[in-house]
C-alpha positions, 0 to 999 in steps of 0.5 A: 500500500502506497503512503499518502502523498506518494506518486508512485505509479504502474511503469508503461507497458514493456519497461520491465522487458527493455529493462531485462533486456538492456541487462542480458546485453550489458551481461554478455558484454562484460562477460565477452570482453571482461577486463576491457569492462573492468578498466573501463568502469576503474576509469569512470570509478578514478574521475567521478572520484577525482570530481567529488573530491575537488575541494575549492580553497 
């Protein structure tokens, strides 16, 4: 039951399927070609760190 005020509403219809079906393509992917993956997820891991972590003195 959703709590008063809540705008939670029914996804349109075959959100559920392109959803699954983006995560089979995202899962074959990484599982043909795993350390391209893996650097390409430490490489986007290193910026957003090196962006959160800049401090403006």
């Amino acid at each position: 039951m959703p709590r008063p005020g809540s705008r939670r509403t029914k996804p349109p219809d075959g959100t559920n399927e392109a959803l699954a079906a983006g995560a089979r393509r995202a899962d074959h992917a990484v599982r043909a070609k795993p350390y391209q993956s893996l650097a390409s997820a430490l490489g986007v891991s290193v910026i957003v760190g090196l962006l959160l972590g800049r401090r403006d003195d």
